[in-house]
DSSP file (Angstrom, degrees, kcal/mol; ACC not computed):
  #  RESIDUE AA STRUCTURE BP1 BP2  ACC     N-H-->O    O-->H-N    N-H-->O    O-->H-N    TCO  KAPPA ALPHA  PHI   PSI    X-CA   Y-CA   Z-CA
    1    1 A X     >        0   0    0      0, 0.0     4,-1.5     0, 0.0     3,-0.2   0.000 360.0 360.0 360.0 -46.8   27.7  -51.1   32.3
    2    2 A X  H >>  +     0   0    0      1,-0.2     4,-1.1     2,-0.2     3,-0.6   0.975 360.0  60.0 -64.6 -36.4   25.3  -50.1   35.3
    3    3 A X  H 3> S+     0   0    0      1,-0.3     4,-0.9     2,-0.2    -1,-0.2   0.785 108.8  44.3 -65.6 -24.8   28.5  -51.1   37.7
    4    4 A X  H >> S+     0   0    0     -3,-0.2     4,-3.6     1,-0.2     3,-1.1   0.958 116.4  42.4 -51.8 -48.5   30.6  -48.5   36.0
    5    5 A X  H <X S+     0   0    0     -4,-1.5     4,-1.3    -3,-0.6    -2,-0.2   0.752 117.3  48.7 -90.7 -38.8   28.0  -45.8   36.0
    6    6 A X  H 3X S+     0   0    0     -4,-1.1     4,-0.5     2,-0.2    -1,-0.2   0.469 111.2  51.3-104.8   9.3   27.1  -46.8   39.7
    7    7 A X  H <X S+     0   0    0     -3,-1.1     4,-2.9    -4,-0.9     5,-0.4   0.838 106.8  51.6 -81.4 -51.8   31.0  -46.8   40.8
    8    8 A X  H  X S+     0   0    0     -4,-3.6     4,-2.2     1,-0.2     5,-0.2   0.893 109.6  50.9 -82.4  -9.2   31.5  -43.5   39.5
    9    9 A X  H  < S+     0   0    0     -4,-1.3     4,-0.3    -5,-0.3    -1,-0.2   0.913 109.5  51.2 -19.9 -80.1   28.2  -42.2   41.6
   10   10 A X  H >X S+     0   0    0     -4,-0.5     4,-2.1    -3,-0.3     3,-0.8   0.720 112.4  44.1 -75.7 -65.9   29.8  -43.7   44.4
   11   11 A X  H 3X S+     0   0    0     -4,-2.9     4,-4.1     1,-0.3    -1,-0.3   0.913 110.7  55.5 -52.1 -38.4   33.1  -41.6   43.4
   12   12 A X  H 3X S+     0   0    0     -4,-2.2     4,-1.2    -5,-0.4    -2,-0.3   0.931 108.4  50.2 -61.5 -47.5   30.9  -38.4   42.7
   13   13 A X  H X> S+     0   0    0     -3,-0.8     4,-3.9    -4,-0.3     3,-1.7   0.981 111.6  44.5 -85.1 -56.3   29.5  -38.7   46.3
   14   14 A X  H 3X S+     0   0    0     -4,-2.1     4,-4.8     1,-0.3     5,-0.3   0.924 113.4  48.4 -59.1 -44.4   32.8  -39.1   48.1
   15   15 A X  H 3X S+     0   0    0     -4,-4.1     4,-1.3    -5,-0.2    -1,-0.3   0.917 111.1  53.9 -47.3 -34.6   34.3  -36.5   46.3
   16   16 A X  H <X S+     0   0    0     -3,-1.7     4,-1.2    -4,-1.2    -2,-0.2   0.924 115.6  39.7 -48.2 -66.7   31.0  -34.4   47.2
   17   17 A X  H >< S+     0   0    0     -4,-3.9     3,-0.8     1,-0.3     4,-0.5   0.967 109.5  60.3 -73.1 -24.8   31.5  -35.2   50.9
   18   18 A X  H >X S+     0   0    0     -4,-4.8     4,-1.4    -5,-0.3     3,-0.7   0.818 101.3  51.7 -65.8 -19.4   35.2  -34.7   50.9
   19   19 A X  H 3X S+     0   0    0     -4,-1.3     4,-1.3     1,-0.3    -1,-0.3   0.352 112.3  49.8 -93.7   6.4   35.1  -31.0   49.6
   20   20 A X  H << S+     0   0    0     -4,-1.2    -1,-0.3    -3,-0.8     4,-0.2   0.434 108.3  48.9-114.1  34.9   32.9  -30.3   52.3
   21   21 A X  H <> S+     0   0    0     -3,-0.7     4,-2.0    -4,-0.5    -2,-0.2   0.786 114.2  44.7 -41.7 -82.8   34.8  -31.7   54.5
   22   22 A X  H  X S+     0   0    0     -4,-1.4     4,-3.0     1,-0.2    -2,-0.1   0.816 115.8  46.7 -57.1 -48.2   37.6  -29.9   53.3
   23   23 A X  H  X S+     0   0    0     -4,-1.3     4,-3.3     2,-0.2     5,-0.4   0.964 110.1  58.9 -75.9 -34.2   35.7  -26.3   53.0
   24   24 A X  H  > S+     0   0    0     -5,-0.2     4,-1.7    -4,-0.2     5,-0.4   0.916 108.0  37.5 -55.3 -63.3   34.4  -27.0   56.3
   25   25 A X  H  X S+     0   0    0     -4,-2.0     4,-0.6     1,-0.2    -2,-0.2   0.876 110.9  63.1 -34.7 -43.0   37.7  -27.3   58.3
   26   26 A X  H >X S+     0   0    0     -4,-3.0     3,-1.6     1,-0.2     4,-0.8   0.941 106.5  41.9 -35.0 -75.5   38.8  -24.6   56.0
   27   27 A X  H >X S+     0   0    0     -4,-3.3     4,-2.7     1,-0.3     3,-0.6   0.853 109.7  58.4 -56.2 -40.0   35.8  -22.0   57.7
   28   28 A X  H 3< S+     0   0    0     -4,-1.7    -1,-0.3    -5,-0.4    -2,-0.2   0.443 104.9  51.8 -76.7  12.6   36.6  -23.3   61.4
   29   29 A X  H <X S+     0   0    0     -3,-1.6     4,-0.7    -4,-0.6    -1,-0.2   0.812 110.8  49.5 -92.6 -34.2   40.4  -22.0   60.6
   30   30 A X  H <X S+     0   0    0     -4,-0.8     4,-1.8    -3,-0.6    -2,-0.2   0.835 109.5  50.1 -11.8 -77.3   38.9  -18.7   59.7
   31   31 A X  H  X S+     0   0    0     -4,-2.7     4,-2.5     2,-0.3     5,-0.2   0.841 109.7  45.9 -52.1 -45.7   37.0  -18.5   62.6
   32   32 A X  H  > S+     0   0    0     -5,-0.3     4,-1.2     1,-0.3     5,-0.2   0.951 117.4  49.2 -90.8 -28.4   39.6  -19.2   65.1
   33   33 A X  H  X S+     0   0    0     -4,-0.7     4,-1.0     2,-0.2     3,-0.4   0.905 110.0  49.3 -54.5 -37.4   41.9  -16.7   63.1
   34   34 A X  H >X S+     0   0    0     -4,-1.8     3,-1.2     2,-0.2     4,-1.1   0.956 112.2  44.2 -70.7 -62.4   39.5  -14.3   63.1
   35   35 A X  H 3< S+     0   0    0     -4,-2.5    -1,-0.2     1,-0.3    -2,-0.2   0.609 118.2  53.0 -66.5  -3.3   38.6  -14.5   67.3
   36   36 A X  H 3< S+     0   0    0     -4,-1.2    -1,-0.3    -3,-0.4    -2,-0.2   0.809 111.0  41.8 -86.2 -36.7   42.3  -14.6   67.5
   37   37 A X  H << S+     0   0    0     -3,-1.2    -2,-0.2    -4,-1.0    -3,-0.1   0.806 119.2  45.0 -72.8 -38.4   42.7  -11.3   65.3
   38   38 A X  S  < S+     0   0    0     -4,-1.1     2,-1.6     2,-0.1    -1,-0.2   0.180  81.9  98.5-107.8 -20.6   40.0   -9.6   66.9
   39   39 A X        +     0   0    0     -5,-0.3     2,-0.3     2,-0.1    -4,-0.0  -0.680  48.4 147.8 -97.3 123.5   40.6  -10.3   70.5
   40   40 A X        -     0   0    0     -2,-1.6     3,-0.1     1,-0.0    -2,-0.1  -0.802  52.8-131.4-135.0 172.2   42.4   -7.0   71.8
   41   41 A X  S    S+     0   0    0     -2,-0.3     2,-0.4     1,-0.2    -2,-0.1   0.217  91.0  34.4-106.9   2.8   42.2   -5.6   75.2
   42   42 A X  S    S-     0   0    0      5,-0.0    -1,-0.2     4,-0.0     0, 0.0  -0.978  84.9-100.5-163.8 154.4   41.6   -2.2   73.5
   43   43 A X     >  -     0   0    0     -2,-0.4     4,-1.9    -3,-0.1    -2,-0.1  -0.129  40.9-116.7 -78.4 146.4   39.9   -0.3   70.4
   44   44 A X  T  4 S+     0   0    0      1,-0.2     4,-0.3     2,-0.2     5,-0.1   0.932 118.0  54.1 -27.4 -65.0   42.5    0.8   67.4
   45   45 A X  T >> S+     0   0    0      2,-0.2     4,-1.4     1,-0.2     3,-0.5   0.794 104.8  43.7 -44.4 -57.0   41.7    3.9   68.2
   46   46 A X  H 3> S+     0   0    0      1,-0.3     4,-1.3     2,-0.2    -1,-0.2   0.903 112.1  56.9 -77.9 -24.8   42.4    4.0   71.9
   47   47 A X  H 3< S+     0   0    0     -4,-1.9     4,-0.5     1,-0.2    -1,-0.3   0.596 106.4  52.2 -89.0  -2.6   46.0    2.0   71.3
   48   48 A X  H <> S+     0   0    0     -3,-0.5     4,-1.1    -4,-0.3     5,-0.4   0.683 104.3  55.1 -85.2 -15.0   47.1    4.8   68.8
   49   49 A X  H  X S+     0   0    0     -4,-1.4     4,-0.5     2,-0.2    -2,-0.2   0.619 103.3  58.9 -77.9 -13.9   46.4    7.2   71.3
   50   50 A X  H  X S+     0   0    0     -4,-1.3     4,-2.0     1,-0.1    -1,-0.2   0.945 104.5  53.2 -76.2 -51.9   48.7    5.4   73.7
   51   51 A X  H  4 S+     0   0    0     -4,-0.5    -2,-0.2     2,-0.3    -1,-0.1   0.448 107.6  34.9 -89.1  -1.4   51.0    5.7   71.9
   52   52 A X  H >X S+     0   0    0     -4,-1.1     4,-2.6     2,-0.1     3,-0.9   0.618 119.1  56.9-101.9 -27.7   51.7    9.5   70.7
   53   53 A X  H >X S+     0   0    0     -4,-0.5     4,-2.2    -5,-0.4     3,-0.8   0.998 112.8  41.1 -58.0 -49.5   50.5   10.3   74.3
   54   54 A X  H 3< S+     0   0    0     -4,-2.0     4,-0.3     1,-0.3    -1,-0.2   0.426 121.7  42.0 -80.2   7.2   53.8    7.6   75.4
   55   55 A X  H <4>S+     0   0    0     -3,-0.9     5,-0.9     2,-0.1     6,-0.4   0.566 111.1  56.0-110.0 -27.4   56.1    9.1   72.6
   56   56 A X  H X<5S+     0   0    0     -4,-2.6     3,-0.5    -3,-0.8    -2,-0.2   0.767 114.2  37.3 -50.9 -36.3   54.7   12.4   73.7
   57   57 A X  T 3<5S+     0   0    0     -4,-2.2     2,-0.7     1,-0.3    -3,-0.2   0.915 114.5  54.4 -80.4 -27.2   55.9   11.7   77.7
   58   58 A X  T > 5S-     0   0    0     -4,-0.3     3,-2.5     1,-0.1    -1,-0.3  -0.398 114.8-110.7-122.6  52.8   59.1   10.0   76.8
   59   59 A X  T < 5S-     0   0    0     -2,-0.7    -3,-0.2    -3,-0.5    -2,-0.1   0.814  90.9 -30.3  65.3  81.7   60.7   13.0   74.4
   60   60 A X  T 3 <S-     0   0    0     -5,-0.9    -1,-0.4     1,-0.1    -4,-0.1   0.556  89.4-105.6  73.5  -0.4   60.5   11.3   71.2
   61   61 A X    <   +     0   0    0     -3,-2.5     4,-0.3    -6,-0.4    -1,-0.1   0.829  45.6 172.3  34.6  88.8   61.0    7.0   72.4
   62   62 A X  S >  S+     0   0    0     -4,-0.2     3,-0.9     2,-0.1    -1,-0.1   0.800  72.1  71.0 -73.8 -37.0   64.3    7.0   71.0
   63   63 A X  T 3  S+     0   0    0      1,-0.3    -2,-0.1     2,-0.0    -1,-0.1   0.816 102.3  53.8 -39.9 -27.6   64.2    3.3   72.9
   64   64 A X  T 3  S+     0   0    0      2,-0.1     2,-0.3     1,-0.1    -1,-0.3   0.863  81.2 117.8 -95.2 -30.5   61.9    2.8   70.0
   65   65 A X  S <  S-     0   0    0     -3,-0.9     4,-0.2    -4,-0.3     3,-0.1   0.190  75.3-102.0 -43.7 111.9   63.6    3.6   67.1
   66   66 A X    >   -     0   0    0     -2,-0.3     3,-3.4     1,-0.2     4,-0.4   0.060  31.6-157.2 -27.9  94.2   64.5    1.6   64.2
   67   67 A X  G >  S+     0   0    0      1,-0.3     3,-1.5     2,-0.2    -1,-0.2   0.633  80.3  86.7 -77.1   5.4   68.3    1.1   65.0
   68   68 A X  G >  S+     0   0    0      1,-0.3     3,-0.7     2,-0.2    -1,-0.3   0.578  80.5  59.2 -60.5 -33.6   68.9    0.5   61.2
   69   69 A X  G <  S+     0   0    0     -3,-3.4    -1,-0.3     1,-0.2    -2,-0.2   0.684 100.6  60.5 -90.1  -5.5   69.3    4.5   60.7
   70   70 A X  G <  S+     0   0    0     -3,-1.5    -1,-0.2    -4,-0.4    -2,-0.2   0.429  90.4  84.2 -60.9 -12.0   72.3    4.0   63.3
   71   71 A X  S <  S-     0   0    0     -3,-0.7     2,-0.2    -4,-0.1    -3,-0.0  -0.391  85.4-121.0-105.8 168.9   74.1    1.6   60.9
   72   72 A X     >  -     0   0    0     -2,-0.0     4,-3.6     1,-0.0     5,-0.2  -0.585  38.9 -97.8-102.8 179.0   76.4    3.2   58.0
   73   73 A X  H  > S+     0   0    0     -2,-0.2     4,-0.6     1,-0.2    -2,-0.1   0.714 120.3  57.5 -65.7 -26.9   75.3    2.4   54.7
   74   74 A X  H  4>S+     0   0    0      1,-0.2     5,-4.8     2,-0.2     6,-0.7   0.736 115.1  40.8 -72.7 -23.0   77.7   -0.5   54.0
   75   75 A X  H  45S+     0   0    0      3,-0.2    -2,-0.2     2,-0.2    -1,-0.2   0.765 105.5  59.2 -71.3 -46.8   76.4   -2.1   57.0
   76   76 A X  H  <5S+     0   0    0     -4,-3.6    -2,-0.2     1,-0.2    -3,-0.2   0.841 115.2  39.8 -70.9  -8.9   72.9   -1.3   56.4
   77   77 A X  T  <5S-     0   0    0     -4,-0.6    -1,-0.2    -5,-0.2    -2,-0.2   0.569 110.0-121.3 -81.1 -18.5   73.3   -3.3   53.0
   78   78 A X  T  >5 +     0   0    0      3,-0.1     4,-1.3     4,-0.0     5,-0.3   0.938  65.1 140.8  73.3  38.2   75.2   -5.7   54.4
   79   79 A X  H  ><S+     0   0    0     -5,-4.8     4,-4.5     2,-0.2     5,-0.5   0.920  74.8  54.2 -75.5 -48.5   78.5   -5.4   52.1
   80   80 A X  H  > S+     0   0    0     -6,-0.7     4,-0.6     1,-0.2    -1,-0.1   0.799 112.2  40.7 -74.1   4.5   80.8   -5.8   54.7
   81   81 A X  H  > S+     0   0    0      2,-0.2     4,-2.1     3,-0.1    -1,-0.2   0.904 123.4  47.2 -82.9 -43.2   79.1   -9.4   55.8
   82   82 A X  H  X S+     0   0    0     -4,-1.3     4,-4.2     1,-0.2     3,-0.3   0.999 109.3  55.0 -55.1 -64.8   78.9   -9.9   51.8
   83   83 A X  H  X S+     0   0    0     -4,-4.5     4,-2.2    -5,-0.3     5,-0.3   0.921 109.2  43.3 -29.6 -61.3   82.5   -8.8   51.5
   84   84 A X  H  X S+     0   0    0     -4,-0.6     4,-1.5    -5,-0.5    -1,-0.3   0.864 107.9  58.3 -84.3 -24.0   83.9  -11.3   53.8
   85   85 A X  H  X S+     0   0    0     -4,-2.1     4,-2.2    -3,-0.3    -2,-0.2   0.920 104.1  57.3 -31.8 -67.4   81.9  -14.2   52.5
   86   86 A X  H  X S+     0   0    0     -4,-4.2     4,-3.5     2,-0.2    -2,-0.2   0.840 107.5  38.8 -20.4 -65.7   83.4  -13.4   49.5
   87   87 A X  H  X S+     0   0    0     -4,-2.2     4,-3.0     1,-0.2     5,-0.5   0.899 111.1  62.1 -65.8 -28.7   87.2  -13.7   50.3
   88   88 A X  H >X S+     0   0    0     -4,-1.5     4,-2.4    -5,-0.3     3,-1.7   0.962 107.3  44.8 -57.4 -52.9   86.2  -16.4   52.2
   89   89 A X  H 3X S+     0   0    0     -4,-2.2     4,-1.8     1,-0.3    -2,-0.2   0.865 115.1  44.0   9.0 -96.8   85.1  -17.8   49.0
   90   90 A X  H 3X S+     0   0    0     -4,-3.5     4,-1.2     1,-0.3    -1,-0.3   0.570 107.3  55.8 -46.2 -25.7   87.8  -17.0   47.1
   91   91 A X  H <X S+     0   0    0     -4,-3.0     4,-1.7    -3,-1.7    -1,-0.3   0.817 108.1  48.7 -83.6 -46.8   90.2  -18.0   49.4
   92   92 A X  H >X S+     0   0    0     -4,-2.4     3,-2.4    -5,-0.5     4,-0.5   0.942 117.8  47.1 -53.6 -76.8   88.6  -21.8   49.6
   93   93 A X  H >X S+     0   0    0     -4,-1.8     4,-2.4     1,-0.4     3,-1.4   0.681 107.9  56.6 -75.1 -59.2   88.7  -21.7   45.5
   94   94 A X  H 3X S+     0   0    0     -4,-1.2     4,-2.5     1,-0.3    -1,-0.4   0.828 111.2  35.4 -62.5 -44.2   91.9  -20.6   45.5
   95   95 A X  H << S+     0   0    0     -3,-2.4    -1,-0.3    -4,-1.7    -2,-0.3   0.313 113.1  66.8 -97.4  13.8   93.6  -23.4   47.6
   96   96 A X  H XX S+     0   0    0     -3,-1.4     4,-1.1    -4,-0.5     3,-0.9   0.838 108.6  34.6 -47.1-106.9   91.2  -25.6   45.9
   97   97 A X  H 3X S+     0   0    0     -4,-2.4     4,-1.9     1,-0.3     3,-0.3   0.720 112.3  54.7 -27.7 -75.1   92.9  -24.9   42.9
   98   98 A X  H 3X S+     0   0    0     -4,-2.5     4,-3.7     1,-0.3    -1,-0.3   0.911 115.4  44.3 -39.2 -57.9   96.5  -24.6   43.9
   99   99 A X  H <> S+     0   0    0     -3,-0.9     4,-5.2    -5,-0.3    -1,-0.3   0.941 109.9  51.3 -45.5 -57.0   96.3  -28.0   45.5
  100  100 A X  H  X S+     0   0    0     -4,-1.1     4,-2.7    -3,-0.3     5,-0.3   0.971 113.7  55.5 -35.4 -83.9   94.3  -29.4   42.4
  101  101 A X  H >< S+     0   0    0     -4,-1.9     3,-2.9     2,-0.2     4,-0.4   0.754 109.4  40.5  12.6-105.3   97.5  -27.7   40.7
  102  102 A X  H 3X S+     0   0    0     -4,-3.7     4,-2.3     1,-0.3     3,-0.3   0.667 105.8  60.2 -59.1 -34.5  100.0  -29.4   42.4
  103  103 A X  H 3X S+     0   0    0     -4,-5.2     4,-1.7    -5,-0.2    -1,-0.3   0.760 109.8  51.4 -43.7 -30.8   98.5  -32.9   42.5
  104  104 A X  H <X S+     0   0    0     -3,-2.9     4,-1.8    -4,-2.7    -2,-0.2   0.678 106.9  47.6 -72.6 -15.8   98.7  -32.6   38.8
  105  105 A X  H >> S+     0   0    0     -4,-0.4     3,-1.4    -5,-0.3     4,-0.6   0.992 110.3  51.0-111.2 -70.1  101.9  -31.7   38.4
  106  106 A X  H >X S+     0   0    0     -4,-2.3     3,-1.0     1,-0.3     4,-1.0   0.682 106.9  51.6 -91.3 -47.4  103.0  -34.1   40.5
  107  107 A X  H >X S+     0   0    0     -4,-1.7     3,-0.6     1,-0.3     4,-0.6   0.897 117.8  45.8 -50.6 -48.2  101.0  -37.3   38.7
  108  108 A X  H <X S+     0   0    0     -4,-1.8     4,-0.6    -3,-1.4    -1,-0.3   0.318 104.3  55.4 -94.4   9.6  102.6  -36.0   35.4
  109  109 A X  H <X S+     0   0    0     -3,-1.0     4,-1.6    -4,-0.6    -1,-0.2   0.798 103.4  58.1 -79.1 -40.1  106.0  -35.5   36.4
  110  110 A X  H X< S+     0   0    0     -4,-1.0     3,-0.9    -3,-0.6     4,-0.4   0.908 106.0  54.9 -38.6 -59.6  105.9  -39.2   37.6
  111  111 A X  H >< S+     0   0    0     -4,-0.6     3,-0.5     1,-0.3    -1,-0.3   0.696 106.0  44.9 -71.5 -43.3  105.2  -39.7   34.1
  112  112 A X  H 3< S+     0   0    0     -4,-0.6    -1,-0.3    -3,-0.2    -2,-0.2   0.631 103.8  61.0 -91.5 -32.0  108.0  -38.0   32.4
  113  113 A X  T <<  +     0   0    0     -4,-1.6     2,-1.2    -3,-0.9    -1,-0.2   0.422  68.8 101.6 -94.3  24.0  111.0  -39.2   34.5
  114  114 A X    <   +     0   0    0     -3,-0.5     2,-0.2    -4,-0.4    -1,-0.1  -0.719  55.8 154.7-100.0  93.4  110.6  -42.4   33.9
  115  115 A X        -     0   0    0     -2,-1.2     2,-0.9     0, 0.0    -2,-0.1  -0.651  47.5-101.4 -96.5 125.9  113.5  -42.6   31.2
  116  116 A X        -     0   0    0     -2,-0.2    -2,-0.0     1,-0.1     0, 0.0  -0.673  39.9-117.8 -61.0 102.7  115.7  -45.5   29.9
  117  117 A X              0   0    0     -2,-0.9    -1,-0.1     1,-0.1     0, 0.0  -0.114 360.0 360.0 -54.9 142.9  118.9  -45.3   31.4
  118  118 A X              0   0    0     -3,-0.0    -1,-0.1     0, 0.0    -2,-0.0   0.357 360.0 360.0-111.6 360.0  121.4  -44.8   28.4
C-alpha cells in the first residue's frame, strides 16, 4: 500500500515539474514574439504619417492599390477558374462512363452470341 501511495507522489511531482516546464517554454515564446512584435524602427504614429504624406506626393499610390477592383466580377469570384474545373470534371466523368459503357456491352455481347449452331 505505501508503494502505491508513494509512486503516485512520485507521479504528482513529475507531472508538477513537467507543467512548469511546459508553461515556462510557453512564456519564453511570448517574450521573443513580443520583442519581435515590438521591435519597429518607428512609432505607429510616425509610420501612418508616412504614409498619407507618401499617398499625398504620389497622386493617390495607384501602385498601391488592391488590383482586385481591376478584376470583373466573374473573375473576382473565381467562376471562370470554377467553370473550367467543372467541364474538366465532367468531361473525365463523361469518358469514364462511356468507356465503362462500352466495356460492358462488349462483355455481354460475348455472352449472347454464343449460340448452337442449328
Amino acid at each position: 500500500m505505501a508503494a502505491i501511495v508513494a509512486i503516485s507522489l512520485f507521479d504528482d511531482f513529475k507531472t508538477d515539474r513537467y507543467l512548469y516546464k511546459l508553461i515556462h517554454r510557453y512564456k519564453e515564446n511570448v517574450m521573443r514574439l513580443s520583442r519581435i512584435h515590438h521591435d519597429r524602427p518607428m512609432s505607429p504614429r510616425d509610420e501612418a504619417v508616412f504614409w498619407i504624406e507618401f499617398t499625398m506626393r504620389n497622386k493617390g499610390a495607384k501602385h498601391l492599390r488592391v488590383q482586385a477592383h481591376e478584376l470583373t466580377w466573374y473573375q473576382y469570384h473565381s467562376l471562370d477558374v470554377l467553370a473550367f474545373l467543372l467541364i474538366i470534371d465532367l468531361l473525365l466523368i463523361f469518358i469514364l462512363f462511356k468507356s465503362c459503357s462500352f466495356c460492358f456491352k462488349r462483355c455481354c455481347s460475348r455472352k449472347q452470341t454464343k449460340r448452337k449452331a442449328e
